[in-house]
Z-matrix of the N, CA and C atoms (Angstrom, degrees):
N
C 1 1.458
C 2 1.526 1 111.38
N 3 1.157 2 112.02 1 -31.09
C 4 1.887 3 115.67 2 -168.49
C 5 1.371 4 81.60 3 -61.20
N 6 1.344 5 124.98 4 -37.76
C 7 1.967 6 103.52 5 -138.17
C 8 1.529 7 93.35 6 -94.25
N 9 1.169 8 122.95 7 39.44
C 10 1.283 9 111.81 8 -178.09
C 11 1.517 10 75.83 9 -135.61
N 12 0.818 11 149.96 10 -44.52
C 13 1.591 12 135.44 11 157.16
C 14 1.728 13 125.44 12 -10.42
N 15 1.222 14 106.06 13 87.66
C 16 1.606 15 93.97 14 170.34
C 17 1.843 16 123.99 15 -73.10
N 18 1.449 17 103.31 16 -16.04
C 19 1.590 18 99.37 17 -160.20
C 20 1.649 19 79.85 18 -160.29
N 21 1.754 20 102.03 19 140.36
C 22 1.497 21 102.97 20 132.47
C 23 1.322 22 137.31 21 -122.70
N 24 1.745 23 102.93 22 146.21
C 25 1.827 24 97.06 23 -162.89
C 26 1.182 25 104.26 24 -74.02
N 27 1.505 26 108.11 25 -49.77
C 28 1.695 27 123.25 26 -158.62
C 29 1.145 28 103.57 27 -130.75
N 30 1.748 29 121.02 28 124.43
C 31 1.804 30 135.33 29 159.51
C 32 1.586 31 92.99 30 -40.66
N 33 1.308 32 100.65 31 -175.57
C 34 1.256 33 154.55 32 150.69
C 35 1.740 34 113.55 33 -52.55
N 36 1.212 35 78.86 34 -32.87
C 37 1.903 36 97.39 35 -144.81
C 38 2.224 37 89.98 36 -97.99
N 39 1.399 38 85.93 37 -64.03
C 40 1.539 39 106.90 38 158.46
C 41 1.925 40 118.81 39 -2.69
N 42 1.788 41 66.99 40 -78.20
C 43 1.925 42 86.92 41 -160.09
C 44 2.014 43 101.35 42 -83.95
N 45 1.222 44 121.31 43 0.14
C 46 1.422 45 125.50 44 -171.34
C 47 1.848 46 81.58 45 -96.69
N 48 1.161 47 130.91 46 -54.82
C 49 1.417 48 118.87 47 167.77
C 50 1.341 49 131.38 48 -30.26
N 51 1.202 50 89.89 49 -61.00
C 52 1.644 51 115.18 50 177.26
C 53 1.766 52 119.68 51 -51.60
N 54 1.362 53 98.79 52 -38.38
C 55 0.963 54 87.09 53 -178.78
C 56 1.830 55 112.94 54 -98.99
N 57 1.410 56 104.61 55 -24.54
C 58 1.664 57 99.40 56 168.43
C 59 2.010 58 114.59 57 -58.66
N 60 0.905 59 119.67 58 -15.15
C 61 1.305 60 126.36 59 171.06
C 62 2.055 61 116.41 60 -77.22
N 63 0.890 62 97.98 61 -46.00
C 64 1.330 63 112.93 62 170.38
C 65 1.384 64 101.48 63 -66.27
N 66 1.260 65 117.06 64 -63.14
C 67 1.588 66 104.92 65 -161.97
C 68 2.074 67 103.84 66 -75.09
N 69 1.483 68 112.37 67 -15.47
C 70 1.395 69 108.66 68 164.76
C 71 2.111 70 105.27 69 -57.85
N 72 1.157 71 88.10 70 -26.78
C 73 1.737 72 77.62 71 -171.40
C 74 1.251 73 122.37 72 -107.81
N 75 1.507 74 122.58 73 6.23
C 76 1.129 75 127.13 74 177.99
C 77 1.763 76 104.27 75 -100.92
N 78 1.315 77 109.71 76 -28.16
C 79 1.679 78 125.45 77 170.56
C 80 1.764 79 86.91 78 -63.21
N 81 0.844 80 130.02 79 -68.43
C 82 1.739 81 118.92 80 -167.17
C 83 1.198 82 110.39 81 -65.55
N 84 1.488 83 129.44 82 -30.08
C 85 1.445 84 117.97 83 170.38
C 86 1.663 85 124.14 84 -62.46
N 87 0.997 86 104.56 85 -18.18
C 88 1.422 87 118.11 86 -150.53
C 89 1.653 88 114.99 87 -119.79
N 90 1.731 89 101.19 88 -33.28
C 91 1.239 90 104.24 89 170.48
C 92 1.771 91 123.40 90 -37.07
N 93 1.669 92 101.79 91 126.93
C 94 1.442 93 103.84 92 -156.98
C 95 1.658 94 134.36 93 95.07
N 96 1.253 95 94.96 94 -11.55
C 97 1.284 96 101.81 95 -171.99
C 98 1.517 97 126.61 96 -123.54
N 99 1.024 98 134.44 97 153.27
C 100 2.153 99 121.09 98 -151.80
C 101 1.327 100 82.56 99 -116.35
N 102 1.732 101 93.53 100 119.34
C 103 1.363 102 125.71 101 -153.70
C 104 1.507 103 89.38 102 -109.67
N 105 1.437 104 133.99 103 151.68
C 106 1.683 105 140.96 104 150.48
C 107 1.660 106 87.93 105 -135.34
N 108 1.310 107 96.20 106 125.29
C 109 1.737 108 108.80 107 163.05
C 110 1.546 109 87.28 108 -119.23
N 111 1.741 110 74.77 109 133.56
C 112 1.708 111 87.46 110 -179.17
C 113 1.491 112 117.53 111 -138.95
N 114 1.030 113 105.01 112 94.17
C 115 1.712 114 129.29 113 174.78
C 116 1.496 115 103.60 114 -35.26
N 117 1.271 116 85.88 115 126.37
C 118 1.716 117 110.81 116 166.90
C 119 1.566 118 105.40 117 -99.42
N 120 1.597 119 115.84 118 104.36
C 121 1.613 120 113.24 119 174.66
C 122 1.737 121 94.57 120 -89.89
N 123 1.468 122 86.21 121 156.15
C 124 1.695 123 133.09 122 21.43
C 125 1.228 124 121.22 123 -107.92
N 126 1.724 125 99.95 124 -24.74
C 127 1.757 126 128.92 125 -172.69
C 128 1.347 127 96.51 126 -57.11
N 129 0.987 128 147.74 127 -31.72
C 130 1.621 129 147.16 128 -132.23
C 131 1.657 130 89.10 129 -112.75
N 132 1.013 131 132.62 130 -11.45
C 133 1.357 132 114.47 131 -156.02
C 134 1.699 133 116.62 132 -75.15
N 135 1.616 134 81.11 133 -35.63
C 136 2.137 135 83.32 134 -158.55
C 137 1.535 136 90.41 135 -77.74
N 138 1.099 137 121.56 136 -36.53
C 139 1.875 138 131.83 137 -172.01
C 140 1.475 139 82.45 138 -52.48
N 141 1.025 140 126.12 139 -80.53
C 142 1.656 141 138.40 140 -140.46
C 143 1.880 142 98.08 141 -60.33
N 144 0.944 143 106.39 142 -35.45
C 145 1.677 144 125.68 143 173.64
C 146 1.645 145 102.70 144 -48.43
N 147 1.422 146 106.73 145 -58.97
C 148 1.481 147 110.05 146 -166.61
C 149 1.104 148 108.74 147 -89.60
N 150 1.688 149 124.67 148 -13.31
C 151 1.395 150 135.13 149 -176.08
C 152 1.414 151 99.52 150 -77.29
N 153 1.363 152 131.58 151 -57.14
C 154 1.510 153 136.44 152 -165.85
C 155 1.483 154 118.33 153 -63.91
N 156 1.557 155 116.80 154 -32.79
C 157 1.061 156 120.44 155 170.50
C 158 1.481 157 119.25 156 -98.16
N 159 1.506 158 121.77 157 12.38
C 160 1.568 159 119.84 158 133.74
C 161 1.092 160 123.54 159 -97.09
N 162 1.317 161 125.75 160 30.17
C 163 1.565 162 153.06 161 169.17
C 164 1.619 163 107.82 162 -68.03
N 165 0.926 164 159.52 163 77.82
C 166 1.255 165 134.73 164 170.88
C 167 1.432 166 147.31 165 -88.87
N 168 1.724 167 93.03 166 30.96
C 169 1.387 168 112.00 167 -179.01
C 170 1.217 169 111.16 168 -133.29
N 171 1.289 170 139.20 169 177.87
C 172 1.966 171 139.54 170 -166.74
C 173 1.562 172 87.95 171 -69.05
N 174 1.588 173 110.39 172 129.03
C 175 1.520 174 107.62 173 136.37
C 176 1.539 175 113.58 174 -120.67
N 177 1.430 176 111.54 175 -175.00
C 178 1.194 177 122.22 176 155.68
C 179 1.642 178 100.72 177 -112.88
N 180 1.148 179 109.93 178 169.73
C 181 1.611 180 139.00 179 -174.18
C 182 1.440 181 125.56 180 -140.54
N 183 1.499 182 95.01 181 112.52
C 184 1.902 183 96.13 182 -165.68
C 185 1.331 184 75.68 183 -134.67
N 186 1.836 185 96.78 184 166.27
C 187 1.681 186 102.80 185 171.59
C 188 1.473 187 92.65 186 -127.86
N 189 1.348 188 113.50 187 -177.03
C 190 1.471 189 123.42 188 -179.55
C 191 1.867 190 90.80 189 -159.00
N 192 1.568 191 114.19 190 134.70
C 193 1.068 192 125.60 191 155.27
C 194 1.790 193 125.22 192 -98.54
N 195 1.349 194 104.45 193 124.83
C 196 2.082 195 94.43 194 -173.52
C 197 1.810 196 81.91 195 -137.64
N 198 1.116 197 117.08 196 169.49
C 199 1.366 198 155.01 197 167.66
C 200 1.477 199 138.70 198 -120.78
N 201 1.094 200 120.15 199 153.74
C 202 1.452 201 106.95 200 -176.06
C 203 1.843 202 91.24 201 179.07
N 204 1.130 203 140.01 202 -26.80
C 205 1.331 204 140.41 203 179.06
C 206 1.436 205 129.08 204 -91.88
N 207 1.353 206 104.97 205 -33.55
C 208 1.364 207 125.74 206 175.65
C 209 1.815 208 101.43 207 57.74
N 210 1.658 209 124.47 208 -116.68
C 211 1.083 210 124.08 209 -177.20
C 212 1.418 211 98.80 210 -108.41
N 213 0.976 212 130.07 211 15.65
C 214 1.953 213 132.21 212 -179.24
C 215 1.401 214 92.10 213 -99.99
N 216 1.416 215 97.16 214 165.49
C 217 1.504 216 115.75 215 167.41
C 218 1.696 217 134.29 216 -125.16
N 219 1.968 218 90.62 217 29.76
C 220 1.220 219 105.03 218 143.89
C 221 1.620 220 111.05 219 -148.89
N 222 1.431 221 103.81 220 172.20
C 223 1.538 222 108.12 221 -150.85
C 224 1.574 223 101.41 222 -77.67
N 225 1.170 224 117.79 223 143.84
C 226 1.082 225 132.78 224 162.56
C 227 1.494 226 135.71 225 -57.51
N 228 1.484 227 104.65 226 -18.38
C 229 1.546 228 108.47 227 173.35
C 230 1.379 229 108.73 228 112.10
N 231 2.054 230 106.96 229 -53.05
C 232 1.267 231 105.16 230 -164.38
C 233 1.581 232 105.86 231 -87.18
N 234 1.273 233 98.76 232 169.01
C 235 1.591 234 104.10 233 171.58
C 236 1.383 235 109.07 234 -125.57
N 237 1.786 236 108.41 235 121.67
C 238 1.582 237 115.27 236 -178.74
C 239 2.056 238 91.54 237 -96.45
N 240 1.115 239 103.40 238 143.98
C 241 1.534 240 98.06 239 170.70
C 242 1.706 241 88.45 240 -130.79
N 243 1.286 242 102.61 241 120.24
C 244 1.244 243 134.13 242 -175.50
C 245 1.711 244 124.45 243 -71.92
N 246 1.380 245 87.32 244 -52.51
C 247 1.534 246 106.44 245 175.25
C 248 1.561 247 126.54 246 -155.28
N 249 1.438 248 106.99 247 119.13
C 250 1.135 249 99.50 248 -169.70
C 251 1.310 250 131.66 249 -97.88
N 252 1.512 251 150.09 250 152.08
C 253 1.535 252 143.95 251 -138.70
C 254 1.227 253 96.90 252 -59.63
N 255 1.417 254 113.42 253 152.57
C 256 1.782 255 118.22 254 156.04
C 257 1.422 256 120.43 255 -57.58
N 258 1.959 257 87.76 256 -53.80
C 259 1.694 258 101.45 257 -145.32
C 260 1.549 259 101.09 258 -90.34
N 261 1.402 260 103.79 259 144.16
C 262 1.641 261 105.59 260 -167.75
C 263 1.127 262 113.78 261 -62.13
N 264 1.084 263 126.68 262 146.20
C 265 1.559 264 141.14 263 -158.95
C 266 1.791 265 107.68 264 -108.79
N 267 0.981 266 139.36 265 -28.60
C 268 1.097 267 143.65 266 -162.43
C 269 1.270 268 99.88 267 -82.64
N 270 1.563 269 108.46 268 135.22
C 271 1.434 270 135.52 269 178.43
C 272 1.245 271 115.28 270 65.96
N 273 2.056 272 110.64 271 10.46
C 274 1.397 273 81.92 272 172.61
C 275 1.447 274 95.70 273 -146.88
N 276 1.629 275 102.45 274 -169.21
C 277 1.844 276 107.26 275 -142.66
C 278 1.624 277 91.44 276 -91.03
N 279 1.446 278 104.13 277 123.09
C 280 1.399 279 135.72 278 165.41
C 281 1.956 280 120.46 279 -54.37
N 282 1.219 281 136.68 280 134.74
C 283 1.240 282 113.01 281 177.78
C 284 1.940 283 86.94 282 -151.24
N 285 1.146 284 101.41 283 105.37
C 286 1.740 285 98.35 284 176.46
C 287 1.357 286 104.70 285 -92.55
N 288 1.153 287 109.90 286 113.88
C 289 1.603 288 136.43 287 169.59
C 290 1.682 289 114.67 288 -58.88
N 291 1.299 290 134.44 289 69.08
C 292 1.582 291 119.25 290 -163.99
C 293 1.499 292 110.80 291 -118.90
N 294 1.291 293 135.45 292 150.80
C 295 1.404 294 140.75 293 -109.73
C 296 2.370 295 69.03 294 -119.21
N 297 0.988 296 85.18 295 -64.00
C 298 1.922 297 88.98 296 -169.42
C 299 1.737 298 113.64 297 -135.43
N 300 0.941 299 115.90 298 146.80
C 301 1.503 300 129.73 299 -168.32
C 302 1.070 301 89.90 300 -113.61
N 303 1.718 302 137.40 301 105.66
C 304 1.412 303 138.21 302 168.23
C 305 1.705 304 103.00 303 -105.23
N 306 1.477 305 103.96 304 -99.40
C 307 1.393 306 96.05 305 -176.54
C 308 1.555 307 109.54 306 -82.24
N 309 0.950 308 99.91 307 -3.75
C 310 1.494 309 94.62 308 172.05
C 311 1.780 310 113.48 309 84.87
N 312 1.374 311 120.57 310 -12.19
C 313 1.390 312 114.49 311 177.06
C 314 1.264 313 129.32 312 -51.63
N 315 1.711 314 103.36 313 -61.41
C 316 1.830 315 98.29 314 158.25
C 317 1.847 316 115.94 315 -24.20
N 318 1.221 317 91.56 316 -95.03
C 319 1.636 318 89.13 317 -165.38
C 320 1.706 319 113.54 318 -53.61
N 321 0.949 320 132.75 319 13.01
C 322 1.455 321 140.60 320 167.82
C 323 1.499 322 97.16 321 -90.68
N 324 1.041 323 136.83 322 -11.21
C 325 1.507 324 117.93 323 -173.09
C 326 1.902 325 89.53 324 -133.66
N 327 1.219 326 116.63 325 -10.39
C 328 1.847 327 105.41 326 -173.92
C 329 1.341 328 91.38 327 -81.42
N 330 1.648 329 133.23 328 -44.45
C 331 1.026 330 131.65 329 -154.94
C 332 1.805 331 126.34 330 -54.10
N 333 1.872 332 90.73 331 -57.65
C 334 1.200 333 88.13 332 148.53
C 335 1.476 334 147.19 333 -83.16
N 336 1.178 335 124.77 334 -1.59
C 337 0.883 336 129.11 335 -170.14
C 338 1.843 337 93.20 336 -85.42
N 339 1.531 338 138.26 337 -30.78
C 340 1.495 339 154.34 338 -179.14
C 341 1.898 340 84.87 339 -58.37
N 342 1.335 341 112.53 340 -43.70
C 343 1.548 342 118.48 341 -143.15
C 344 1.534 343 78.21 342 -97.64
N 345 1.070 344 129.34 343 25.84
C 346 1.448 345 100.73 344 -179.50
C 347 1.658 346 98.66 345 -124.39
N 348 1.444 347 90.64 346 -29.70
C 349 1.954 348 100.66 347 164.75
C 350 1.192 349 144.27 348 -54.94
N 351 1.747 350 101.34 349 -10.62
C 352 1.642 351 137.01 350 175.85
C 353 1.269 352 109.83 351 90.07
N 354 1.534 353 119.57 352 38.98
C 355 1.653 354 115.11 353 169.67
C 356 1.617 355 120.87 354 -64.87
N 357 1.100 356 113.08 355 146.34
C 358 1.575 357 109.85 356 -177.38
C 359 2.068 358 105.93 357 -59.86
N 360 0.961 359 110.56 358 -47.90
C 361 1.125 360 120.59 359 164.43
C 362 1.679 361 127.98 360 -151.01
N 363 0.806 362 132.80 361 154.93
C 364 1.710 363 132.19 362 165.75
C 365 1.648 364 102.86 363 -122.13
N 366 1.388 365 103.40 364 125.11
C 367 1.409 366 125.95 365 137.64
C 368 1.344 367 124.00 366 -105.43
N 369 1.619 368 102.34 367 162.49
C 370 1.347 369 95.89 368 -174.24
C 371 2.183 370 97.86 369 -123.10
N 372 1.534 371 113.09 370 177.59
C 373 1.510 372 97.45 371 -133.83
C 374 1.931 373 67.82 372 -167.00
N 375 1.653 374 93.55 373 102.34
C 376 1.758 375 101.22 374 179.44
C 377 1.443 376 114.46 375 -110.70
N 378 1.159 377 115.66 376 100.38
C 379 1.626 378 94.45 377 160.76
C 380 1.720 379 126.39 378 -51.38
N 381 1.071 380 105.01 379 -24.73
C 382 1.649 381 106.15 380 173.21
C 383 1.651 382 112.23 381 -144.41
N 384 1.329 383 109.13 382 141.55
C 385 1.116 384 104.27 383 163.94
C 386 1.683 385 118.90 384 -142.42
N 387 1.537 386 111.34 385 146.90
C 388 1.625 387 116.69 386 -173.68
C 389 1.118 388 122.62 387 -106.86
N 390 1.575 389 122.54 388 44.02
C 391 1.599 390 117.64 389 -177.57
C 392 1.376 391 135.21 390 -20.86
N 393 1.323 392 118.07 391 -4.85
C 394 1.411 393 125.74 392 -164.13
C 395 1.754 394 88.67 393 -108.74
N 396 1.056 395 124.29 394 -12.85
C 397 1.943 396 121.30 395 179.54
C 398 1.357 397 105.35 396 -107.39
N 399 1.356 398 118.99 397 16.77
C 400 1.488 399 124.71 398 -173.10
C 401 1.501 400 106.24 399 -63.73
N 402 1.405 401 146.34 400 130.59
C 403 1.353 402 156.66 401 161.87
C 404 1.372 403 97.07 402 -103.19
N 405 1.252 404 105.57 403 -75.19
C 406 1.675 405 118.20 404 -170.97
C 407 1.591 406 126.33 405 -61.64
N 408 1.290 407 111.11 406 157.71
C 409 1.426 408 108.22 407 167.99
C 410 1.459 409 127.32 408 -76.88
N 411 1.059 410 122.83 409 66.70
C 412 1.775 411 109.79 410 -146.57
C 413 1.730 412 94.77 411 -145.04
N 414 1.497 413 129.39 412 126.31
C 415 1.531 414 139.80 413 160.74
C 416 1.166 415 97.59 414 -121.45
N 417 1.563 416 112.53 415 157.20
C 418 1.475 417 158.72 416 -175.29
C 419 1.183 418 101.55 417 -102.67
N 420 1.394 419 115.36 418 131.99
C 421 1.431 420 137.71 419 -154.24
C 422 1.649 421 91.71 420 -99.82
N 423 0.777 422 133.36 421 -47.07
C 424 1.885 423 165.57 422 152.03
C 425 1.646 424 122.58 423 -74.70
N 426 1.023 425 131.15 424 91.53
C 427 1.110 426 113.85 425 170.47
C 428 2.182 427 107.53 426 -120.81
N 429 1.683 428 75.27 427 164.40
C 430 2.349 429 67.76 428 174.66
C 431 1.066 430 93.27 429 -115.38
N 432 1.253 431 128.04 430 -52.15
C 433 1.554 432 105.80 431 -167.35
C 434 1.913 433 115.12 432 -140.39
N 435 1.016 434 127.76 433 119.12
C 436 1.803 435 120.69 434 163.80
C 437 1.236 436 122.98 435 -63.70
N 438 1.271 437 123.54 436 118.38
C 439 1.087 438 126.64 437 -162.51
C 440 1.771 439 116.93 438 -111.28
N 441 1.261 440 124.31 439 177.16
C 442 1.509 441 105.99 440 -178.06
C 443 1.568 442 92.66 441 -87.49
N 444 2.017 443 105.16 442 -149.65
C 445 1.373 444 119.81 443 -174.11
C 446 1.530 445 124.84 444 -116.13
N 447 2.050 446 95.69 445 69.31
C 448 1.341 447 118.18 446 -140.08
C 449 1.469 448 86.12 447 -132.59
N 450 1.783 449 121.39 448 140.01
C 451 0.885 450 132.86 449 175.80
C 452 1.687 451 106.09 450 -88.70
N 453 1.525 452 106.76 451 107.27
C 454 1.055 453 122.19 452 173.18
C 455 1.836 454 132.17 453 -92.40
N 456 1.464 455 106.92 454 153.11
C 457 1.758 456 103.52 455 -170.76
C 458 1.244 457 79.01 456 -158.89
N 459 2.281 458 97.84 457 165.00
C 460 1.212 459 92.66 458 -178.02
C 461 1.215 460 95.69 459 135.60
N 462 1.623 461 134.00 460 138.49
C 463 1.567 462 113.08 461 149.20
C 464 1.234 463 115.72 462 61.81
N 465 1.322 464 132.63 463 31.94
C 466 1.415 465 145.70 464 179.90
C 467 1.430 466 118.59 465 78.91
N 468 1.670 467 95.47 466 -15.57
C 469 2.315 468 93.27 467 162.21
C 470 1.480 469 107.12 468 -63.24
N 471 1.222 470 103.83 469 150.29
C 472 1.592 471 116.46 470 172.85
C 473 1.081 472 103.85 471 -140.20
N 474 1.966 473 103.59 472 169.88
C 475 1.368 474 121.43 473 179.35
C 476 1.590 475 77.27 474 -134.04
N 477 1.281 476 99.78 475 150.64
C 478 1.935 477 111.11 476 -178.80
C 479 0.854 478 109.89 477 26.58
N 480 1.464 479 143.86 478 50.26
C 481 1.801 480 135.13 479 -159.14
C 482 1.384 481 119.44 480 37.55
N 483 1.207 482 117.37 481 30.47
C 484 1.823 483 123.18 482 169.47
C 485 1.193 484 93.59 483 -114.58
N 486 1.576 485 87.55 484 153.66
C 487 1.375 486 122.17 485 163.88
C 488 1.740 487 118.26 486 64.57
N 489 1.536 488 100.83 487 27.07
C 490 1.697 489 113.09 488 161.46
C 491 1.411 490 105.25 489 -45.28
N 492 1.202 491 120.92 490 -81.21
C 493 0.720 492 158.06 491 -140.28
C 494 1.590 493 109.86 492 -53.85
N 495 1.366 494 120.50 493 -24.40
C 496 1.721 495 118.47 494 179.96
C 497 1.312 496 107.69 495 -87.95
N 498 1.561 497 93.03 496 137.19
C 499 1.619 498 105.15 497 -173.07
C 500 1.541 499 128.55 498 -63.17
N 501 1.190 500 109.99 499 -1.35
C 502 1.512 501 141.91 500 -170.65
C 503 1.327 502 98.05 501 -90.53
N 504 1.566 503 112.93 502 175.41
C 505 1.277 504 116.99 503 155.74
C 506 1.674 505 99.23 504 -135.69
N 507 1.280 506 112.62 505 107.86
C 508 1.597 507 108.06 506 -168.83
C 509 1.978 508 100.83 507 -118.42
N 510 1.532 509 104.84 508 172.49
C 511 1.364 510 104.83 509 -179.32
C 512 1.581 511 126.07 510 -95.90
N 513 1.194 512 114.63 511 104.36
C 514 1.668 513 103.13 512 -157.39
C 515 1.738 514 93.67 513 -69.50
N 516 1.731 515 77.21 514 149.24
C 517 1.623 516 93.07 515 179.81
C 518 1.650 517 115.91 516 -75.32
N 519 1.376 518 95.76 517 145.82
C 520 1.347 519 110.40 518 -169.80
C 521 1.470 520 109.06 519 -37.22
N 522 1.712 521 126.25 520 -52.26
C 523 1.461 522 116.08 521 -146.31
C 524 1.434 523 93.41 522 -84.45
N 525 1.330 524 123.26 523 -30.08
C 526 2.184 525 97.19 524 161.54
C 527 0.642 526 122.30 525 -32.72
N 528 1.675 527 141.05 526 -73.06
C 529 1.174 528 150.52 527 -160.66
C 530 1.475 529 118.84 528 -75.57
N 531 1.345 530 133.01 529 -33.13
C 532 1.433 531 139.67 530 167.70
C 533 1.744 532 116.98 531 -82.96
């Protein structure tokens, strides 16, 4: 898997920062307030892992599965929502956990659709984001890092369900994916 790595953005070391900083500031936003962070799988998982436990206030933990890439490595447009939250959503504060903000369609249609369940509010909470793949109207309330217009894996990003699994977040080389 490394050697299909052209570049890495973010260590190990990197993105475990990244995310203890975030979760220092989402614990102060929130302190007091009935929190559900709710993971967007599959990408969302390992982030949301290191995000929750730099949390330092009560959450709950729901996941949600949606689609939009399938085995390509750009979005398809549509949005499959796979699975929807357990824990009741109404009256209380929303926090979507999402791995990368590309075109932004997914979370352009989860958001309201969270807000339509009677959450007190939803933000949304990026480990990465690519302003340059923007379609949608949609910002991150939270973000860790902006990134260029680079096909990224790594840290629970995938290409065809490969390459979750490296602790990095590196740029897969072009001739995989094309």
């Amino acid at each position: 898997m490394n050697n299909d790595i052209e570049k890495i953005l973010f260590t190990e070391s990197e993105l475990k920062s990244i995310a203890e900083s975030m979760g220092r500031q989402i614990s102060a936003d929130y302190c007091g307030k009935d929190l559900i962070l709710l993971c967007i799988m599959k990408g969302s998982l390992v982030f949301t892992a290191d995000l929750m436990r730099a949390i330092t206030i009560p959450i709950t933990l729901d996941f949600m599965q949606t689609s939009s890439y399938g085995s390509s490595s750009f979005s398809s447009g549509s949005i499959d929502i796979k699975y929807n939250p357990q824990e009741k959503i109404k009256n209380r504060h929303v926090l979507i956990v999402e791995d990368i903000i590309d075109s932004g369609n997914t979370l352009s249609r989860l958001k309201p659709f969270l807000e339509n369940l009677g959450a007190a509010d939803v933000k949304i909470c990026a480990l990465l984001d690519k302003p340059s793949r923007r379609i949608a109207e949609i910002k991150a309330d939270y973000i860790g890092r902006r990134i260029p217009d680079e096909f990224v894996v790594g840290y629970g990003l995938d290409y065809a369900e490969k390459y979750r699994n490296l602790p990095y977040i590196g740029i897969l080389k072009r001739e995989i994916y094309q």
